[in-house]
N, C-alpha and C positions, 0 to 999 in steps of 0.2 A: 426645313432649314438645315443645310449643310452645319457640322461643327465649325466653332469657329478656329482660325489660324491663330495661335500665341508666339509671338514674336516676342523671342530670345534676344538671338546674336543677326543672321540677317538673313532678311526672306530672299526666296530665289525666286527668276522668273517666272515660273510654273503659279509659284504664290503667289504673285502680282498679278497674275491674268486671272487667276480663282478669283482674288477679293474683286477685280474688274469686271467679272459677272454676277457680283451680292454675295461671295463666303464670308463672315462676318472677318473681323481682324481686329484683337487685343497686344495691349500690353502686358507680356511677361514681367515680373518682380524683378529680374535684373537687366533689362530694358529701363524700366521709370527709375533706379537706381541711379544708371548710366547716366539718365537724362538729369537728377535733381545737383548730381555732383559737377555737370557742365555748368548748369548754372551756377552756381554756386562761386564757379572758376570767373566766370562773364562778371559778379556780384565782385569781387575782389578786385578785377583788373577797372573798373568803374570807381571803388571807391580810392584804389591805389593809386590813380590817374595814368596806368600806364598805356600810353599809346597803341591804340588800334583800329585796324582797318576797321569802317563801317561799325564799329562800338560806339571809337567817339572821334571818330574823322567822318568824313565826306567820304563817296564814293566814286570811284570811277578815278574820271581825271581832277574831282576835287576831294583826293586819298590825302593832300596833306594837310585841309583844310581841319584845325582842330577844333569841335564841337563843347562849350562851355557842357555842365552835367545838368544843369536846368533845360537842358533844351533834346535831350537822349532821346525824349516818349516822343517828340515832337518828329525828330530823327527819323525815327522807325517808322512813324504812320507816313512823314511825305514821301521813303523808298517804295511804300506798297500803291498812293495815288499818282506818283510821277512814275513808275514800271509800268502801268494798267495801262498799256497803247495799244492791246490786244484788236487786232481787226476780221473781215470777214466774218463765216460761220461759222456756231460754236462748236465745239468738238462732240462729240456722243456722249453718252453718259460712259459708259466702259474705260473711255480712253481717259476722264476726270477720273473717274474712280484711280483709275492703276496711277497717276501722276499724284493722288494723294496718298493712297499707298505707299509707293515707292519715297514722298516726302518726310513721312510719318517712318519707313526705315532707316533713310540718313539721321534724322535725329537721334534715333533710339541706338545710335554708335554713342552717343554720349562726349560728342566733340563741337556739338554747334552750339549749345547754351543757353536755347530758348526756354521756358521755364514750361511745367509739365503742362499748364494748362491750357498752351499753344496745342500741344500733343490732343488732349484728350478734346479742344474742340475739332480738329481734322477729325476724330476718331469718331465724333459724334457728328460729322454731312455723312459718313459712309453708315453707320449707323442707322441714322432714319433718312436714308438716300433722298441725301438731300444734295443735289448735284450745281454746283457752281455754274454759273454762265459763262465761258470760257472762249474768246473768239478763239479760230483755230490759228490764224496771219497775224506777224507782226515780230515774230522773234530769229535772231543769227545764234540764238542759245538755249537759253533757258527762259529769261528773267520774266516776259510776259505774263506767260500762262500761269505760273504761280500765282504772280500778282492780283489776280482776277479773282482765284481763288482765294487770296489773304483780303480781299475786299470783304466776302463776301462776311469772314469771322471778324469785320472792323462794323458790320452793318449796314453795310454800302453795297454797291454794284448789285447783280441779280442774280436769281437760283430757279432752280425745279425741285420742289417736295414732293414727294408721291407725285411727282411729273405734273403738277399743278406750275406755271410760271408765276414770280412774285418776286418781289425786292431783297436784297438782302436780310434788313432790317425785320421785314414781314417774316422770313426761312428762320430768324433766330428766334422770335417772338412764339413763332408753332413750337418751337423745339424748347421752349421755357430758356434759352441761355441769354444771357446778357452781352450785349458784343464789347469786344478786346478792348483792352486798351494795352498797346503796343510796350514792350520798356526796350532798355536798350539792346540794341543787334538783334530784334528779333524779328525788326519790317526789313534786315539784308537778308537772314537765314532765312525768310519764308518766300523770298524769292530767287535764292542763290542755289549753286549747285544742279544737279544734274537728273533731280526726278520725272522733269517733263518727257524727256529724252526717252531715259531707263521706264518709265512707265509704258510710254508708248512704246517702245521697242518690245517689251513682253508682250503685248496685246498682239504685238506683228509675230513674233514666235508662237505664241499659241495659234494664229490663225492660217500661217505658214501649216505647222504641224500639222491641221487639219487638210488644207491643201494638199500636201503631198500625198497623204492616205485616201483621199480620194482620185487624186490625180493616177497612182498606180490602177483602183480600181476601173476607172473609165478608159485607160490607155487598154485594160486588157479586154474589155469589151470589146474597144474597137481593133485589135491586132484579131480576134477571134473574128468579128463581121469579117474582116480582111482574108483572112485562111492564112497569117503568117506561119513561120516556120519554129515551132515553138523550142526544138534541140537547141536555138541560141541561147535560152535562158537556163538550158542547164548551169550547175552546180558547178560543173570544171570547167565550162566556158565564162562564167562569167566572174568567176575567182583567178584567172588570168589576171585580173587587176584589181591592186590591193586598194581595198575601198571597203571601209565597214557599211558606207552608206548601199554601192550596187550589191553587194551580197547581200544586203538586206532588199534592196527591189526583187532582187531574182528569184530569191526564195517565195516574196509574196506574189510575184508573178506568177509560178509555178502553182501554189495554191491556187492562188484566182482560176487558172484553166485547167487544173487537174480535172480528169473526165471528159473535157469539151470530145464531143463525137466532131464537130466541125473539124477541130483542128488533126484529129486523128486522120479524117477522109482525105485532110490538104497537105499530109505530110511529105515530106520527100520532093513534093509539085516546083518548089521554087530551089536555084540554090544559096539564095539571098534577099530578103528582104530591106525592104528602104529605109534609110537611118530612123526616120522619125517611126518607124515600129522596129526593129533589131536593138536600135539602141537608147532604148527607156530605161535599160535599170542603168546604165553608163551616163545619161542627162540625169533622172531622177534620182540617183543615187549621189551623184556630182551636189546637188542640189542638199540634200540634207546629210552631208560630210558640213556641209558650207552651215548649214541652220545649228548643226552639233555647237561647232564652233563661237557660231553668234550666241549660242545659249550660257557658253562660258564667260563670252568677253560681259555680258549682260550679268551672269550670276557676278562674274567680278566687280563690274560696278557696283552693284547692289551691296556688297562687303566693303566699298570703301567709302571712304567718307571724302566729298564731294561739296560741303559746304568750307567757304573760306573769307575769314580765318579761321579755323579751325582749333578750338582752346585748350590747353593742357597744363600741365601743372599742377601745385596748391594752390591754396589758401594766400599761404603767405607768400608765395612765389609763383604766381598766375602767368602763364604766355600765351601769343594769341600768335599762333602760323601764318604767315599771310604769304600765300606761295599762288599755287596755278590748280591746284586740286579742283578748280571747278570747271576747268577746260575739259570737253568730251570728246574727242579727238579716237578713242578709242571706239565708242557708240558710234560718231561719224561715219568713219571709215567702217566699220561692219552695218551699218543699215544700208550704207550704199551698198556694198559687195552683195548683201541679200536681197536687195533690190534688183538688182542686175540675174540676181539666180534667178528670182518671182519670174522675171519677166521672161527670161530664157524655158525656163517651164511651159510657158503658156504661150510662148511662139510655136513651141513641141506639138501640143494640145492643137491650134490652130491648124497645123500640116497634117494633121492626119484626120482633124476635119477635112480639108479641101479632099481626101483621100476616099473618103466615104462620099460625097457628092459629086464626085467625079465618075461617069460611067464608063468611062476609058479606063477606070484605072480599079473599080473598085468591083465592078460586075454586077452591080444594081442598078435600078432601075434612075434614071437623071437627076440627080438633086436628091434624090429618094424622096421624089412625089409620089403620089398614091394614083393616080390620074394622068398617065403620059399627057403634054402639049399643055391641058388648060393648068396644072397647076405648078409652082413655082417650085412649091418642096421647102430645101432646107437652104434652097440658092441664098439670098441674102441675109441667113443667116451667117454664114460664113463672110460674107463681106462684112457682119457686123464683127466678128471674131479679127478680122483683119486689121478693122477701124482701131478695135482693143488694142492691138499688137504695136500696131505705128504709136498708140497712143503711149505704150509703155516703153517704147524705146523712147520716146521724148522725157519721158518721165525718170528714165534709167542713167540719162547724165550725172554726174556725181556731183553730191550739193557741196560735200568736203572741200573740194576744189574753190568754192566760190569767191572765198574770200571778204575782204572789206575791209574799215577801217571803221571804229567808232569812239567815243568816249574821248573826245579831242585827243585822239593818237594815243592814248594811254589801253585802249582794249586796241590793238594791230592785228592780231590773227583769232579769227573766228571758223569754228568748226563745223557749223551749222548741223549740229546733230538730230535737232528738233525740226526745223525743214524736210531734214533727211527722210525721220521712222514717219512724219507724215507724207511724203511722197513715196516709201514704201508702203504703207497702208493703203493709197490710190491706186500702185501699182498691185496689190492683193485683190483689192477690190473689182479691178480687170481681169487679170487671171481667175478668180472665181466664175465669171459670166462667160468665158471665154472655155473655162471647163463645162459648166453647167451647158455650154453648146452643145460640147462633144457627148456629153451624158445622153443629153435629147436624140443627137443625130444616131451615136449607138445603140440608142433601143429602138428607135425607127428603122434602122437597120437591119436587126434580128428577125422585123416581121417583113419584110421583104425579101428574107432568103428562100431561094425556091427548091432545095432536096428535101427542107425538114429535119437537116441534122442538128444531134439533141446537145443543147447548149452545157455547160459547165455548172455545175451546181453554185459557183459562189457567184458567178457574172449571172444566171437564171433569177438569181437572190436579190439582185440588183435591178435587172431589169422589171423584174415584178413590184418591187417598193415603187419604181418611178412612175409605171403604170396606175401604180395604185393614188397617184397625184395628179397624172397626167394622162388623157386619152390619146393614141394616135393620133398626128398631126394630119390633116387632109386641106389644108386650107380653109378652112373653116372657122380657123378664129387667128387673131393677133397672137402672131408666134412669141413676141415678147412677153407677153403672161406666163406662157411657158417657160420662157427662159428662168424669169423671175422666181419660177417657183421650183426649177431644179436647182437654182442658186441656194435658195433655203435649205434644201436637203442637202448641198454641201457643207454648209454652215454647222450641221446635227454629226452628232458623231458618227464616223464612215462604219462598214460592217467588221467586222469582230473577225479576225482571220487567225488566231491560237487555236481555238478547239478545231478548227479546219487540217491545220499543220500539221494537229496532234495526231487526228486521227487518219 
């Protein structure tokens, strides 16, 4: 069991994809601090009677409806049963995890007011993973998916314990807790603000991350099947342009093929190679300047507070913020943009599939079947790769853009952030199958070269792991198994290229 994470001040993305694969996640002593003294702020502006959003008004476009203090508890439970519209399938466990995660850090800012014990049951589904039923459809924001999840702490809607399905009621009963009863502004807070978004957007960086480290590995597989012309990835050629991301491809480029006798014998042969192999660390390094980026707009998130109103003050002098802080506009606009990278990635990956299958172009044998005439090879795998491609430029439109109007005109502009990091996530989930081709294609590759020359110690390292999962393709079984299961091996962490560099 990993150590757990103690949340202080505010978790970064990095942390929110940890606790979304099981790192355990506490509160810090000045976290529950933060949090006792919100409340406390919430406890004042209730007894003071002063006006506020979703305290003791109505929500939405009924903000100015004011709510008698007999009717608060009532408040809070109907925003958690009239949010809960959530539709289609539900999300994975990962992606539940990191949006209670990331729920559980907006609090622990100590400006939304729900009282600790809201805290410490989120604290207790991830705890004994106990996973909320969460559709994935149904939200322009946020407010859904929370929802689903604040059922599940009211005793209602449904769960997974130890991946068992059961009721909510039944999930709290295993876990000895007694389910909530709501008080005031804490059925808005558990569904307000921006952790759906921020959760899911860390699970899309953490899996990007991996993406791209494998993505270099496989690209240099196949530039080496190719005999490309490797003085492109020098150090002074590809520091021409300033880019921490392609200086960082070029370098691992150069590792990956340091040694290849292949590419030694092919030297000098061309005096240019074809963009989708010359220009890998100039795409791939484009690509994670772009991921750098999302990781800041996302750590930003993650430090700001995102529930609203947002409560400050004393005791005696309680205010409640009631501004736009829970608009994501920022998440929007950057999960599309890395959406659009994802996908560009994996167009890349696609072309230099057809490259390898092509025997005009690649000097292997057709499709790189094993069997000239009767056997197909890796032909319709690449039309599956294609299928991917179309499929992620449809997916690549920008959901920002979408727009709408809801909350009888009182919500006008919506960002659809949470749309967004799940149609980034579809589009990853393409890109992975779509590399996982080219991984397959370029170690079938390697064993239809006919001089014999001696591979690269780090791409040799590579093709031997995938062999060690997978046999030569000869047509002899559903090539889709295969795919499926160099998918897996991208999913695991890619090979370790420091002691390589080093040495």
């Amino acid at each position: 069991m990993p150590q757990p994470i103690i949340l202080e001040g505010s978790l970064t993305w990095r942390q929110v994809s940890e606790v979304a694969e099981g790192t355990p996640l506490a509160l810090g002593a000045q976290a529950q601090s933060r949090i006792r003294a919100a409340r406390a702020l919430v406890e004042s502006i209730v007894a003071k009677g002063v006006r506020a959003y979703g305290v003791n008004t109505g929500v939405g476009a009924l903000c100015d409806v004011v709510i008698p203090q007999s009717k608060l508890e009532q408040l809070s439970r109907n925003i958690v049963m009239s949010h809960a519209v959530g539709l289609g399938p539900p999300l994975e466990a990962p992606a539940v995890r990191a949006i209670i995660a990331a729920a559980i850090n907006n609090f622990a800012h100590g400006l939304s007011g729900v009282r600790p014990a809201v805290v410490e049951r989120l604290l207790a589904l991830l705890e004994h993973d106990c996973i909320p039923e969460v559709p994935s459809q149904g939200s322009v924001g946020y407010l859904t998916h929370m929802a689903h999840i604040a059922l599940v702490l009211l005793g209602s809607g449904r769960a997974r314990l130890l991946d068992r399905p059961m009721s909510g009621a039944e999930a709290l009963e295993a876990m000895h807790l007694a389910p909530l009863v709501l008080a005031s502004k804490e059925g808005l807070s558990l569904v307000n603000g921006t952790p759906c978004a921020t959760g899911l957007a860390a699970i899309a960086l953490a899996r990007t991350q991996r993406l791209l480290d494998w993505a270099d590995v496989v690209a240099a597989m196949t530039f080496e099947n190719l005999r490309g012309q490797i003085a492109v990835f020098d150090a002074d050629a590809v520091g021409l342009r300033v880019s921490a991301g392609v200086a960082e491809v070029g370098e691992r480029l150069r590792v990956l093929l340091s040694g290849s006798g292949i590419l030694r014998e092919s030297a000098g042969r061309r005096t240019q190679d074809p963009l989708s192999l010359r220009a890998v660390p100039q795409v791939h390094g484009a690509v994670r300047d772009l991921h750098a980026h999302a990781g800041r707009v996302v750590d930003d998130e993650l430090e700001s507070v995102t529930d609203n109103p947002a409560v400050v003050g004393t005791a005696h002098e309680p205010r409640a913020l009631s501004g736009a802080q829970a608009v994501g506009a920022a998440l929007g606009l950057t999960v599309d943009s890395l959406a659009v990278a994802a996908a560009e990635l994996a167009a890349m990956s696609e072309r230099r599939v057809d490259r390898l299958v092509n025997p005009l172009l690649s000097g292997l044998p057709a499709f790189l079947a094993t069997d000239d005439g009767t056997g197909s090879g890796f032909m319709i795998a690449q039309y599956a790769a294609v299928s991917l491609v179309a499929d992620n430029r449809r997916l690549a439109a920008p959901a920002s853009l979408d727009g709408g109007v809801t909350s009888g005109l009182q919500e006008d502009h919506l960002s659809h952030a949470t749309p967004g990091a799940l149609k980034l996530l579809q589009i990853i989930d393409n890109a992975e199958s779509i590399v996982a081709i080219e991984l397959l294609a370029a170690a079938q590759a390697y064993e239809l070269q006919r001089d014999g020359r001696v591979r690269a110690a780090q791409t040799d390292a590579v093709y031997r792991r995938v062999r060690g999962l997978v046999p030569q393709f000869r047509d002899d079984r559903p090539l889709s198994a295969d795919i499926r299961t160099a998918r897996e091996l991208l999913r695991r962490p890619p090979p370790d290229l420091s002691a390589a560099a080093e040495a």
